[in-house]
N, CA and C atoms as an extended XYZ file, in Angstrom:
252
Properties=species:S:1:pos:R:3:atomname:S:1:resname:S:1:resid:I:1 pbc="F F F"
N        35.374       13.780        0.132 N   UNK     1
C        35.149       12.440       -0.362 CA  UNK     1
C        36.389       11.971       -1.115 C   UNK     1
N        36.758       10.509       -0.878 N   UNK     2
C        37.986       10.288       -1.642 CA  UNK     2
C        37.809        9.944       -2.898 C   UNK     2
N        38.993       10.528       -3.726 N   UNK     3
C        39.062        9.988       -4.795 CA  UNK     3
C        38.364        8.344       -5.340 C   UNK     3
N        37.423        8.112       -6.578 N   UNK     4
C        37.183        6.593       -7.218 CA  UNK     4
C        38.109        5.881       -7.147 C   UNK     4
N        38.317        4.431       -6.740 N   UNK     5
C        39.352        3.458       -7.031 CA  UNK     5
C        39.136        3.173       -8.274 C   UNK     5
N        40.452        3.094       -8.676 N   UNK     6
C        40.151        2.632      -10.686 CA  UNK     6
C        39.306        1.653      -10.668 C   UNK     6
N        38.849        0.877      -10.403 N   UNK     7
C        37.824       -0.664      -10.530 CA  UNK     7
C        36.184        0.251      -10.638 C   UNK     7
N        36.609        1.401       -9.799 N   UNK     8
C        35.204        1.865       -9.457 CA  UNK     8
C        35.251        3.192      -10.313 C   UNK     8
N        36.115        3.879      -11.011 N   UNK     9
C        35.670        4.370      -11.863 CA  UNK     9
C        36.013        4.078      -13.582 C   UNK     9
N        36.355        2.691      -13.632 N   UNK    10
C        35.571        2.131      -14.577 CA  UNK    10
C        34.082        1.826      -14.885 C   UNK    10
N        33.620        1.284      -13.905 N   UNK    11
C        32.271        0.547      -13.688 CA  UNK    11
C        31.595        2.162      -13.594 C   UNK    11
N        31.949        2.790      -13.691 N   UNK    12
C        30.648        4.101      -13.413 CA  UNK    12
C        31.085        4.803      -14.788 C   UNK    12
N        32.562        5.029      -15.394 N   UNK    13
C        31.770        5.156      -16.665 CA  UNK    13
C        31.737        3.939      -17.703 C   UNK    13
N        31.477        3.086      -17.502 N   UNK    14
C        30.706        1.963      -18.450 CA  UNK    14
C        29.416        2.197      -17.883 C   UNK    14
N        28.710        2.344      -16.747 N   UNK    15
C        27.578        2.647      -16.175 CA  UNK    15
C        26.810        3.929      -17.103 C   UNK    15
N        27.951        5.053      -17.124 N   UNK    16
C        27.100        6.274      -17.770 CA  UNK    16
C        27.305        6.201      -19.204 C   UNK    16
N        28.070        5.094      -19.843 N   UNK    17
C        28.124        5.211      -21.012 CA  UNK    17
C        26.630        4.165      -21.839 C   UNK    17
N        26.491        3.312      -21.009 N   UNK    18
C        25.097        2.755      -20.660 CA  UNK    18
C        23.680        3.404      -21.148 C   UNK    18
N        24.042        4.371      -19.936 N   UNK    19
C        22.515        4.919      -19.272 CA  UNK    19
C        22.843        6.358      -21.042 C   UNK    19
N        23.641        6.208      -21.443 N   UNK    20
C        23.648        7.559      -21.994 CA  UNK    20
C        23.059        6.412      -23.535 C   UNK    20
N        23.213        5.433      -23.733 N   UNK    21
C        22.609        4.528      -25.119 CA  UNK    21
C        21.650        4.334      -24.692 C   UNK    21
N        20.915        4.397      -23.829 N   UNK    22
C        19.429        3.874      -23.209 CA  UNK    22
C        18.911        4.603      -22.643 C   UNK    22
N        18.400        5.900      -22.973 N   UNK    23
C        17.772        6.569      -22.707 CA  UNK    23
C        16.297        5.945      -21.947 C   UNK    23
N        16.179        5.017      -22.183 N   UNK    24
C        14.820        4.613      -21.569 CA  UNK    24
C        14.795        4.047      -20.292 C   UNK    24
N        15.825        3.986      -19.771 N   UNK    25
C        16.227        3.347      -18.273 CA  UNK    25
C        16.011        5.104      -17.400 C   UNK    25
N        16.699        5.357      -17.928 N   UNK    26
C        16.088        6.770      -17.381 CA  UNK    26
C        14.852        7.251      -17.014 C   UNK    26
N        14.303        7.015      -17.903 N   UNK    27
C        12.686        7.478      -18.157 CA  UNK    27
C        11.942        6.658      -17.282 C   UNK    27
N        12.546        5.260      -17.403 N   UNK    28
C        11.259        4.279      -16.523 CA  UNK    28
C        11.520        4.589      -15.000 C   UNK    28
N        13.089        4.878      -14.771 N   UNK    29
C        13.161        5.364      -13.329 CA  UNK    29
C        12.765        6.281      -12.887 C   UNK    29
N        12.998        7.196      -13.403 N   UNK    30
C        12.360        9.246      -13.445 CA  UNK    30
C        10.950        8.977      -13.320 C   UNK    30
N        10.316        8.061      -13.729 N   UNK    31
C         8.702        8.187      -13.546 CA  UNK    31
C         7.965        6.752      -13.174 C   UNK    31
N         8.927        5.966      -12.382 N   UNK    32
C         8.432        5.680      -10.709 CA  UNK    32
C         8.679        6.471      -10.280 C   UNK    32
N        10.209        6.703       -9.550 N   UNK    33
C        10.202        7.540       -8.279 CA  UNK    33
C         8.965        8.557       -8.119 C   UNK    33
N         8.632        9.408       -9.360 N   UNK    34
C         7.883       10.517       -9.429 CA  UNK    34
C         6.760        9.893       -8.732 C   UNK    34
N         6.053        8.516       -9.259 N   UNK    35
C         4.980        8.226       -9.129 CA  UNK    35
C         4.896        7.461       -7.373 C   UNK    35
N         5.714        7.541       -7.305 N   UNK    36
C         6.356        6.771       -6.017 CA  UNK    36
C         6.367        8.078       -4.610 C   UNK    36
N         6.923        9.064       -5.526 N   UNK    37
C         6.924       10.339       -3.910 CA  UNK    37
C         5.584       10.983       -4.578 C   UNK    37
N         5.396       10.951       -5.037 N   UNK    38
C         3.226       11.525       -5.443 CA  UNK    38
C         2.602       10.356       -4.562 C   UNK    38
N         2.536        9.482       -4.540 N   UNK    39
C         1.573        8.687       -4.470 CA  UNK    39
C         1.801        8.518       -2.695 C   UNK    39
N         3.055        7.787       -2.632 N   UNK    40
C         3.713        7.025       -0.870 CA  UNK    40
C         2.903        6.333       -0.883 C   UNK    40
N         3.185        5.020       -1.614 N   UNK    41
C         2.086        4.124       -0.721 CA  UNK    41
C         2.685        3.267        0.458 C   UNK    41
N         1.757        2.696        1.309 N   UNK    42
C         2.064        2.077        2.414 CA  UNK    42
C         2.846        0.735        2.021 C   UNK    42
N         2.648        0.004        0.813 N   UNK    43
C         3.471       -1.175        0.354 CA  UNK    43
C         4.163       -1.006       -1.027 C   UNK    43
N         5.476       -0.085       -0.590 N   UNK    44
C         6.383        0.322       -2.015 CA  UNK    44
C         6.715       -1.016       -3.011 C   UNK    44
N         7.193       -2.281       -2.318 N   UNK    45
C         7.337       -3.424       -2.911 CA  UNK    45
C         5.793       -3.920       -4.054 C   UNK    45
N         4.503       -3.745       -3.295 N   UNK    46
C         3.451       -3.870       -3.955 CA  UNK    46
C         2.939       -3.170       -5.106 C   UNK    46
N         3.841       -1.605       -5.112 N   UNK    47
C         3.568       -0.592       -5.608 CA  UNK    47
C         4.814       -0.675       -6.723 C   UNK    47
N         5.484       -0.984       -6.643 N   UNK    48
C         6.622       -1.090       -7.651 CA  UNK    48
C         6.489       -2.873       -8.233 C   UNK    48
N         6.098       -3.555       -8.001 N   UNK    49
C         5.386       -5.062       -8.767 CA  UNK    49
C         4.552       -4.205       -9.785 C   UNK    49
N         3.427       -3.481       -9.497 N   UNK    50
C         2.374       -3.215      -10.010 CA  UNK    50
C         2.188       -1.689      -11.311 C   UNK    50
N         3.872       -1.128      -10.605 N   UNK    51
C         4.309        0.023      -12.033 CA  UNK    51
C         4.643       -0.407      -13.016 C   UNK    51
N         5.652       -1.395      -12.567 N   UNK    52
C         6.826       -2.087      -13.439 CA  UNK    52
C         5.919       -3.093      -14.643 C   UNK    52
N         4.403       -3.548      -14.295 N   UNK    53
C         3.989       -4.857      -14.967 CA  UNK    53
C         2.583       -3.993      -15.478 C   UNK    53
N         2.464       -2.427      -15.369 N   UNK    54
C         1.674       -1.840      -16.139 CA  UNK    54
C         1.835       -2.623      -17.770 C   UNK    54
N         0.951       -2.767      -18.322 N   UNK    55
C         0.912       -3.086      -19.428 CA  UNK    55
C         1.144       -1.497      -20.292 C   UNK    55
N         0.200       -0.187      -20.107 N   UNK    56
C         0.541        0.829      -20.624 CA  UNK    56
C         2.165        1.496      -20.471 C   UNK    56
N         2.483        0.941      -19.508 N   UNK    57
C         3.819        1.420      -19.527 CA  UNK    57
C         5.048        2.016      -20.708 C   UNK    57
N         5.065        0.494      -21.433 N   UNK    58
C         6.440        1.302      -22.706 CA  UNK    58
C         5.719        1.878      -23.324 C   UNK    58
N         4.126        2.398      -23.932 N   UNK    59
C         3.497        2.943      -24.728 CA  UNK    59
C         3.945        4.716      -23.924 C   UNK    59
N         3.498        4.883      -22.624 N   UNK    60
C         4.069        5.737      -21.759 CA  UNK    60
C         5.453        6.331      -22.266 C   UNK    60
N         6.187        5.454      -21.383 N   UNK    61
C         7.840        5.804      -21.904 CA  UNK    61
C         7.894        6.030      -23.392 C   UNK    61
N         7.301        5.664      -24.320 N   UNK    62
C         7.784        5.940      -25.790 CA  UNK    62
C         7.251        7.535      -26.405 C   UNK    62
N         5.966        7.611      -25.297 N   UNK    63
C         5.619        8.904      -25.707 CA  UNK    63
C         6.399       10.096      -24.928 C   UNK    63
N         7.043        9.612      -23.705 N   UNK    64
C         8.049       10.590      -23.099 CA  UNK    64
C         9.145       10.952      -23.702 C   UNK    64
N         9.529        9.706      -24.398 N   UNK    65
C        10.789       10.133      -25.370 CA  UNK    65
C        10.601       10.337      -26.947 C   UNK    65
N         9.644       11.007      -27.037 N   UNK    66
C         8.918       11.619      -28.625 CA  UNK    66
C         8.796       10.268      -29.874 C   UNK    66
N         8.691        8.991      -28.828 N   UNK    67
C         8.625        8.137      -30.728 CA  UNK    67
C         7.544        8.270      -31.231 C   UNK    67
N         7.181        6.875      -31.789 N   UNK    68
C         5.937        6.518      -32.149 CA  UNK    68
C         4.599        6.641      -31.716 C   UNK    68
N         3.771        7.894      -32.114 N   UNK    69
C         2.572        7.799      -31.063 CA  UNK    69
C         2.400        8.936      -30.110 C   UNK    69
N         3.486        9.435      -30.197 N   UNK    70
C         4.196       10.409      -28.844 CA  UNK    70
C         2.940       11.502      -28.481 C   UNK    70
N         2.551       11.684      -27.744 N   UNK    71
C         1.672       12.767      -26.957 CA  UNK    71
C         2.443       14.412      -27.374 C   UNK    71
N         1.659       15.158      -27.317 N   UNK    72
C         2.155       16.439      -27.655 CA  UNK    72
C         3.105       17.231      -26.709 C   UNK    72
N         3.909       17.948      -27.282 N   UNK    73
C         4.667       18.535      -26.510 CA  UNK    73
C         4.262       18.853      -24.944 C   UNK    73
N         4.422       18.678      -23.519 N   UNK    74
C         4.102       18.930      -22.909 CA  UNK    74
C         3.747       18.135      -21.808 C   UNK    74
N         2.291       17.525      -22.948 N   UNK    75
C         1.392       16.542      -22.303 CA  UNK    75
C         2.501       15.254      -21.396 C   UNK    75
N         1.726       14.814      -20.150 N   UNK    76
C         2.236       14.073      -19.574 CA  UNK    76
C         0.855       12.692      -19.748 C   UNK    76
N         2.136       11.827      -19.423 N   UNK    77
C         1.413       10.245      -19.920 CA  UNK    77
C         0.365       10.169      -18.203 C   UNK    77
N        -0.830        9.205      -19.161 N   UNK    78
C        -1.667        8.738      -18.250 CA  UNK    78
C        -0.874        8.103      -16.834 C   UNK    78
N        -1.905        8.715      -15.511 N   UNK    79
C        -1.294        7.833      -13.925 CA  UNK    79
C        -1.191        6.551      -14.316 C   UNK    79
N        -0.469        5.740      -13.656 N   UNK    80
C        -1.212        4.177      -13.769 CA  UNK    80
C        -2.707        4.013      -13.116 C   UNK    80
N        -2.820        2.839      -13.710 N   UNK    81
C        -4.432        2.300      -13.491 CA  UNK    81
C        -4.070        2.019      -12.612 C   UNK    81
N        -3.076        1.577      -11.698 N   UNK    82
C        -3.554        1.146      -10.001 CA  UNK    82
C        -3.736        1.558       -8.776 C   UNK    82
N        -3.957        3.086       -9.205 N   UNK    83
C        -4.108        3.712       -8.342 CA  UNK    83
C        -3.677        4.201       -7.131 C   UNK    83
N        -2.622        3.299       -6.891 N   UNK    84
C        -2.078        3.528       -5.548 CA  UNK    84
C        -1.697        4.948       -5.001 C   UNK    84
């Protein structure tokens, strides 16, 4: 693989310098996909409208990343309610 063009490895580390202050972009991605290759649903577009606009969601993510509220070591956050 060739070497990054400087343009392009700027933009990837401003990208990881990013993702490394926001730990929570992480988290919300890490658990679609998860919920996404568990589940396969037949309408991913329908299925990703309907992760993304969970209302439990940041309560979720906040307990993945130990804040406020956080679930016990271990424990994993409720499926979504939509079952898919």
């Amino acid at each position: 693989m060739a070497p990054p063009q400087p343009r392009q490895a700027v933009f990837r580390a401003s990208t990881q310098r990013f993702l490394r202050a926001h730990p929570t972009v992480e988290r919300l991605l890490r658990g679609f996909f998860r919920e996404l290759l568990l589940r396969r649903p037949e309408n991913v577009l329908e299925f990703a409208a309907e992760y993304f606009t969970n209302p439990e969601l940041p309560r979720q993510i906040q307990e993945e990343l130990g804040g406020p509220g956080a679930a016990e070591e271990g424990q994993r956050p409720a499926p979504h309610p939509g079952g898919m």
